[in-house]
C-alpha positions as CSV (number, residue, x, y, z in Angstrom):
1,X,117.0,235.1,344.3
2,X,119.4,232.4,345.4
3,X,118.9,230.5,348.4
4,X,121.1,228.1,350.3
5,X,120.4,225.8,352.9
6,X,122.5,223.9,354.8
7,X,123.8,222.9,352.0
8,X,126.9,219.6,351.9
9,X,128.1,217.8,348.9
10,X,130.0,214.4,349.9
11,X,132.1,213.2,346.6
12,X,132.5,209.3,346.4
13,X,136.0,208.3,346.2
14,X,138.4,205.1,346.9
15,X,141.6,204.7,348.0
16,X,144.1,201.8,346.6
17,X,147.1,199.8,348.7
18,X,149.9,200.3,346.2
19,X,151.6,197.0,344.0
20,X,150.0,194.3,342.8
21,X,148.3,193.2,345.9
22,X,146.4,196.4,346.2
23,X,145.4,195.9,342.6
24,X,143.8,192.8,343.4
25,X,142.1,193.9,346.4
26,X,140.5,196.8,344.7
27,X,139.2,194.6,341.9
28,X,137.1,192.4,344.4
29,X,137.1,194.8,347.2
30,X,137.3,198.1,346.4
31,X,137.2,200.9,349.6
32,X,135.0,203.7,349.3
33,X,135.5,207.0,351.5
34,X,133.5,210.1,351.4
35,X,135.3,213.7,350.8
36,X,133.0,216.5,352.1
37,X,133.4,219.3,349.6
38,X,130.9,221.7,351.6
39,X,129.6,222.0,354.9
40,X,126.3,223.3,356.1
41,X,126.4,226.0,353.7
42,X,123.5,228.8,354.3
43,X,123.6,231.8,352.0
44,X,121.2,233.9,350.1
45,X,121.9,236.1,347.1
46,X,119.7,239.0,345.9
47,X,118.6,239.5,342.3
48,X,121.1,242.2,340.7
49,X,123.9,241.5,343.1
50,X,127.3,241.1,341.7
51,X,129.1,238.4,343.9
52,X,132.8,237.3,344.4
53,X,133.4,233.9,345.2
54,X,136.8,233.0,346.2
55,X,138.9,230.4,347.8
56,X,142.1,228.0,347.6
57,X,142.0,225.5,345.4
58,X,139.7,222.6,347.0
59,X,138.1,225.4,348.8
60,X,134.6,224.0,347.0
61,X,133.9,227.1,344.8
62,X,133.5,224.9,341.6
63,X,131.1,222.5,343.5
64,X,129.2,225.4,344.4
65,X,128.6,226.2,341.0
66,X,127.9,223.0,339.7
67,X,125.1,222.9,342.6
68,X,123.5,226.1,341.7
69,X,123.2,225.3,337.7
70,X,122.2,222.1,338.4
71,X,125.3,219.6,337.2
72,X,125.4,217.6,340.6
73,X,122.8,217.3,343.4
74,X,123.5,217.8,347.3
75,X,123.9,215.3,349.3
76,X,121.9,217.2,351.7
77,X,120.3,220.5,352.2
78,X,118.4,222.8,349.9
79,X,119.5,225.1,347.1
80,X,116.9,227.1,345.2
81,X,118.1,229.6,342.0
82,X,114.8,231.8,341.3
83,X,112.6,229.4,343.6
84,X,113.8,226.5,341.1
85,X,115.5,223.6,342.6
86,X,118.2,223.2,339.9
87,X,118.5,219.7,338.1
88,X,114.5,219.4,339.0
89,X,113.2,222.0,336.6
90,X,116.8,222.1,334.4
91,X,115.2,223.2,331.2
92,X,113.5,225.8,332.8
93,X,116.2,226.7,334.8
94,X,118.5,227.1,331.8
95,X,116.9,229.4,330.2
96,X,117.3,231.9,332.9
97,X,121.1,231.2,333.6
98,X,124.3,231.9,332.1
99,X,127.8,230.3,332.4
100,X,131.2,230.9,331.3
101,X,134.1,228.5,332.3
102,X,137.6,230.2,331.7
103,X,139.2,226.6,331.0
104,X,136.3,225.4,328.9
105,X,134.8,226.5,325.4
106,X,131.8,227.3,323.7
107,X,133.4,228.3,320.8
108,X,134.2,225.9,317.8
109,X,137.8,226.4,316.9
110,X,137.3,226.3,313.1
111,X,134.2,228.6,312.8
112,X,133.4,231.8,313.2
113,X,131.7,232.7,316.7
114,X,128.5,233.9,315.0
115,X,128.1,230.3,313.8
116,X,127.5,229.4,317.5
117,X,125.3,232.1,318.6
118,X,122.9,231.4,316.0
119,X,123.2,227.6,317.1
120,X,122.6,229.2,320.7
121,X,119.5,231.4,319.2
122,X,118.0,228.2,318.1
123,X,118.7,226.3,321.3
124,X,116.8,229.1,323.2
125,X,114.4,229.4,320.8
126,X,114.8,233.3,320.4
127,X,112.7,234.9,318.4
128,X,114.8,236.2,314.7
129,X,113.8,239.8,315.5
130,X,114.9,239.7,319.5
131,X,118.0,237.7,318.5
132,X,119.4,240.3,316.1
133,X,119.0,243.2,318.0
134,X,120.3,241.6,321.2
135,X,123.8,240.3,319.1
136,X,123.5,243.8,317.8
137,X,123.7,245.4,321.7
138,X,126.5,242.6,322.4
139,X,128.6,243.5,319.5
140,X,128.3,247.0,320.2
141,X,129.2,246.8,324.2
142,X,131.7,243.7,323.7
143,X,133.4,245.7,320.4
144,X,133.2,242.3,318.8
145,X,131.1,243.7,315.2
146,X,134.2,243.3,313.3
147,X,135.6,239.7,314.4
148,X,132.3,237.5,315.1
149,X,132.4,236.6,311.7
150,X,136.0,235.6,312.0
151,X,137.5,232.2,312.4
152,X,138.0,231.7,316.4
153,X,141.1,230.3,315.3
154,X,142.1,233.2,314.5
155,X,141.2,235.3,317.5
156,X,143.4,236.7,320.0
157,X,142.7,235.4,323.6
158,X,140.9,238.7,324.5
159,X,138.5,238.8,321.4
160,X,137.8,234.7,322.3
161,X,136.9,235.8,325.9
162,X,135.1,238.1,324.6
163,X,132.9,236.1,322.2
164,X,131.9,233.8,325.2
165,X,131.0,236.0,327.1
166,X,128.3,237.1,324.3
167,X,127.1,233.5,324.2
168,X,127.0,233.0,327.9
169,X,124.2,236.1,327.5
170,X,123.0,235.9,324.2
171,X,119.7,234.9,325.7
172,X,119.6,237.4,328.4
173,X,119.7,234.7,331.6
174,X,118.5,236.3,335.0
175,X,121.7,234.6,336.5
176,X,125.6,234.8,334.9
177,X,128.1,232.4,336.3
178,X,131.7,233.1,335.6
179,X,134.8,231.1,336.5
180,X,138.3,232.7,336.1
181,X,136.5,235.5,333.3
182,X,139.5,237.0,332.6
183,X,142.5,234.8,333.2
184,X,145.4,235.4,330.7
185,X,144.0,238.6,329.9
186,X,146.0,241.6,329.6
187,X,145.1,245.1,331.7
188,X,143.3,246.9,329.3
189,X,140.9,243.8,328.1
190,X,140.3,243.2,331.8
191,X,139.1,247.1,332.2
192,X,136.8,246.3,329.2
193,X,135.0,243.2,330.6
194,X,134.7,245.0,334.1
195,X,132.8,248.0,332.2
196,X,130.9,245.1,330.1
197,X,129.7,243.6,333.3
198,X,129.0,246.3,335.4
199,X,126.9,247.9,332.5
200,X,125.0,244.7,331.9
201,X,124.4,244.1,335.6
202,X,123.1,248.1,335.6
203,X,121.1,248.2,332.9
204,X,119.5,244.5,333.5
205,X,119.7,243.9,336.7
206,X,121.8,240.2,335.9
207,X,123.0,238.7,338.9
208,X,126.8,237.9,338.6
209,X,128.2,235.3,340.4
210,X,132.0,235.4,340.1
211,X,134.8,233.2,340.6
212,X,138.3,234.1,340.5
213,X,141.6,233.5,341.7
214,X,142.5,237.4,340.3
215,X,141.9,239.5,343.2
216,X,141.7,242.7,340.5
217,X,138.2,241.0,339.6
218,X,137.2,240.8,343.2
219,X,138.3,244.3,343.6
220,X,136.4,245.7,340.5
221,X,133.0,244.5,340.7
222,X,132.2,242.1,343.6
223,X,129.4,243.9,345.2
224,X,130.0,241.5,348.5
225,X,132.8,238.7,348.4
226,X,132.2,234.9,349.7
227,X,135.3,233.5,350.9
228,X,135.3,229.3,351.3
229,X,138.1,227.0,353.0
230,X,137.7,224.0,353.6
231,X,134.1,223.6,352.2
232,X,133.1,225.7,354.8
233,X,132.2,229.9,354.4
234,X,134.6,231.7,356.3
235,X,133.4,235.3,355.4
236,X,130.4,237.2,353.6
237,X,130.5,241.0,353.7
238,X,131.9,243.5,351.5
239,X,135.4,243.5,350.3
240,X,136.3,246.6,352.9
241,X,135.1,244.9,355.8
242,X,138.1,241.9,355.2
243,X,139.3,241.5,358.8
244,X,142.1,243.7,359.5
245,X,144.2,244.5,362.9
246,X,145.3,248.0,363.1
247,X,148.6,247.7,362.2
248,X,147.7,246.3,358.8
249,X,145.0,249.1,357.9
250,X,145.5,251.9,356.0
251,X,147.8,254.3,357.4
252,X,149.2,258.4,356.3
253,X,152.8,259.4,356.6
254,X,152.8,263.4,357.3
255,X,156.0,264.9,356.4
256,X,156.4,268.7,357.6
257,X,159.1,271.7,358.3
258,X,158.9,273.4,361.5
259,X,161.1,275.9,363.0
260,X,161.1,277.7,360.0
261,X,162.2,275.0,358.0
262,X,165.1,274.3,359.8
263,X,163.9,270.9,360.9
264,X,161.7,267.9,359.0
265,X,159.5,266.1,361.1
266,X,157.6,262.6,359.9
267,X,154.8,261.5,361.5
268,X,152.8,258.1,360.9
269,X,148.7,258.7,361.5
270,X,145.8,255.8,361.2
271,X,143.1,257.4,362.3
272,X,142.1,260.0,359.3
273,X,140.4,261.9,361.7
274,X,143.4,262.7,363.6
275,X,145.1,263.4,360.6
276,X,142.8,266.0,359.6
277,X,143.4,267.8,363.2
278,X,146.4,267.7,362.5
279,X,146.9,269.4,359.3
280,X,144.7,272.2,360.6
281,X,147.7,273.2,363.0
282,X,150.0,273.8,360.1
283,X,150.4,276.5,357.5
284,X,150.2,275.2,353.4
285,X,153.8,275.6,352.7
286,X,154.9,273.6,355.9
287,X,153.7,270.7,354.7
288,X,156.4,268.6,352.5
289,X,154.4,265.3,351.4
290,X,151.4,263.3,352.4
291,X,151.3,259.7,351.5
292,X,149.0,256.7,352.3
293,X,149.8,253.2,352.1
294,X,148.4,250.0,353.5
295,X,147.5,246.2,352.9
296,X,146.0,245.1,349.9
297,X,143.1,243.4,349.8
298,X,145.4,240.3,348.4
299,X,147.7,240.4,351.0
300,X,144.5,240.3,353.7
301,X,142.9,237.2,351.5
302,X,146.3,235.2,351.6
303,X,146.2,236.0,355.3
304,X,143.2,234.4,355.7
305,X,144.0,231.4,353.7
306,X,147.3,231.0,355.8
307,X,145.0,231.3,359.1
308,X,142.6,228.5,357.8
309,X,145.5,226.0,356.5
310,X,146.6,226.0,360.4
């Protein structure tokens, strides 16, 4: 379990007058200012949930992460990742966490990915017999048996992914971070790391902490979605219970004949109760279409985002 509270991370920064005067006064008296990056942050995250951590850019989702795997410390607050206070107990802590950065590598470019998880296998001190049948599941599942032994150089960005994502769980960590998991990624790879994930959260109960800026990700495995603005959480509840007004919920377009098909009537229904009524007044054949449409769950994010910028 994860457990956050009231959690704030200040970052240290300065600010400089511009020419050469301001040059000199930084030297000898350099300004300091403190940036809060999160605010009183209380959350709590079950073992085996699969969360979706989003936010504009600044938002604080990377600082998050850095908190919960231990690369910075709070400025205030507690944070505990499997009753571990990460940076205290780090090497204990690492072995039951996994992270995958979309921007940043694991990989060595001129070697073949197996060359790093068996430098991984060492690392985590996995025994030879546990390690080979675990890289055995992960080639299967990943479909990754026929290039890990191929030059990453050589590797498509979709069989790179790919092979991180088997180091990031080579040793089978309780906890899997992921940050931007399938940027650049084409439809069909995306579809396979959703089924990876979801089958590696099912069959070992992994917790999956996930940040993206691809709302498809959010959509396609986030169990409950996190939404932060401003270092602050603005919303924590399941992706269908985004905050809609009526008018931007789903709504069906009834298209019928009546008087003997002389005349073609459309009809605009929210409430899919009503809708059913409704249909139960007419015969099969007078009914010409039936079609649903809506806001997307991007469109209601971005709305969100726009209400918090004001």
């Amino acid at each position: 379990m994860i457990e956050i509270d009231q959690l704030s991370f200040d970052y240290r920064t300065f600010s400089k007058e511009p020419g050469l005067k301001g040059a000199l006064q930084d030297i000898f008296h350099r300004k300091y200012q403190l940036v809060p990056a999160l605010k009183d942050l209380n959350l709590t995250i079950k073992d085996g949930e699969i969360i979706g951590l989003i936010g504009p850019n600044g938002a604080g989702k990377t600082t998050l992460t850095k908190l919960l795997t231990g690369i910075i410390q709070p400025t205030s607050g507690s944070v505990k990742v499997a009753g571990l206070i990460p940076g205290s107990h780090q090497k204990k802590l690492l072995r039951q966490i996994g992270v995958m950065f979309g921007q940043k590598s694991q990989l060595s470019w001129n070697l073949p990915a197996v060359d790093t998880l068996n430098m991984l296998a060492a690392i985590y001190q996995l025994k030879p017999d546990h390690y080979q049948a675990r890289l055995r599941e992960l080639c299967d599942l990943l479909d990754i048996g026929e290039i890990v032994k191929t030059p990453v150089r050589k590797l498509s960005l979709g069989q790179r992914i790919r092979c991180e994502l088997a180091c990031s769980l080579i040793h089978e960590p309780s906890y899997l971070f992921l940050d931007e998991p399938t940027i650049g990624l084409d439809l069909l790879t995306q579809e396979k790391i959703y089924n990876f994930l979801k089958a590696e959260n099912r069959l070992r109960q992994t917790t999956i902490i996930l940040t993206s800026h691809n709302v498809r990700d959010i959509e396609a495995l986030a169990q409950r979605l996190l939404i932060l603005s401003k270092g602050e959480l603005i919303f924590n509840d399941s992706l269908n219970k985004l905050p809609l007004q009526i008018d931007q919920s789903d709504s069906y377009c009834l298209k019928y004949w009546i008087n003997d098909q002389t005349d073609v009537r459309e009809e605009i229904i929210h409430d899919p109760q009503q809708l059913f009524v409704k249909m139960e007044k007419f015969q099969p054949e007078q009914i010409i279409s039936l079609s649903k449409s809506g806001i997307s769950a991007e469109e209601v994010i971005l709305k969100i985002y726009q209400r918090e910028k004001q």
